[in-house]
Structures are given as C-alpha cells and as structure tokens.
N, C-alpha and C positions, 0 to 999 in steps of 0.2 A: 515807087520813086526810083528814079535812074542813078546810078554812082556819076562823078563826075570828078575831071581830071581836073588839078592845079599841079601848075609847073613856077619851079623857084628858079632862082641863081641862086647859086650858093659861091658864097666866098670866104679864103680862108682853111680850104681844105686841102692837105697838103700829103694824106697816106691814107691805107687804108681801116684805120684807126677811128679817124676822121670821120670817113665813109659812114662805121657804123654808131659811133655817137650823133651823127645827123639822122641818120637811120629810126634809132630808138627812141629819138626824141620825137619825131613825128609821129611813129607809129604810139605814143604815150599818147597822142590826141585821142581821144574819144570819136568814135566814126570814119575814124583812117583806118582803110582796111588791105591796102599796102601801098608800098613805097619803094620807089625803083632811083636809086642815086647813083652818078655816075663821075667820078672823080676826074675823068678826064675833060670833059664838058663842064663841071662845075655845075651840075646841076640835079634837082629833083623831079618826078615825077609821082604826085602824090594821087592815089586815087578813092576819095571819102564818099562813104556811101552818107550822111548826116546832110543834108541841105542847108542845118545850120552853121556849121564852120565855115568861119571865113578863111579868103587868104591870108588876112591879117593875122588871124590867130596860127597860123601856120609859119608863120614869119616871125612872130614872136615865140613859138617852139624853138626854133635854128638859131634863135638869137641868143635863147635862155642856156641853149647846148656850148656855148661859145665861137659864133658862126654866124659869118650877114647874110641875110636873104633879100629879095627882091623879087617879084611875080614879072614872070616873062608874059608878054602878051598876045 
C-alpha cells in the first residue's frame, strides 16, 4: 500500500509553539508517519501510510490541540 498525502489549513497559529503542538498532535495519530507544518502558509502537510485514517480524524486531531483545520482540495 502507497502512503498518501492530506493537506489541512490550519488556523489559529500564531508562533512557533504553535507549529509544534499541531505537529505532535498529528504525528499522536496512529499511521502518520510525518508531518510538515508551515506557519507561514497556515498549513499542513500530512503524510499517513494507514489507508484508514481519515481527513476527518486528522482535523479532529488540530482541533483537540486548540486549532481549526480544514482539508485543502
């Protein structure tokens, strides 16, 4: 099975503090096997080798960390 990318907006992120609490909290997902966040863009670059994880659950990670997300299309 192929890893495959999801990409969020992140909103809400203001330093690089920030950065690494979105960070960690993705990378706690189960099957995320890394995560490239970029505070300037406001966004994620998540790439999960699990074919089960959703975006959803990915969005609900950033959300639990204190952070809106939203899947870029």
């Amino acid at each position: 099975m192929a890893d495959h990318i999801v990409r969020l907006k992140i909103t809400g992120m203001t330093c690089g503090g920030c950065v690494k609490a979105v960070e960690n909290a993705l990378m706690a997902v189960d099957g995320v096997d890394q995560v490239l966040v970029d505070l300037q863009e406001a966004s994620a670059e998540i790439i999960v080798s699990d074919e089960n994880i959703t975006p959803e659950q990915l969005v609900m990670a950033v959300k639990l960390a204190g952070y809106d997300a939203q899947m870029i299309a």
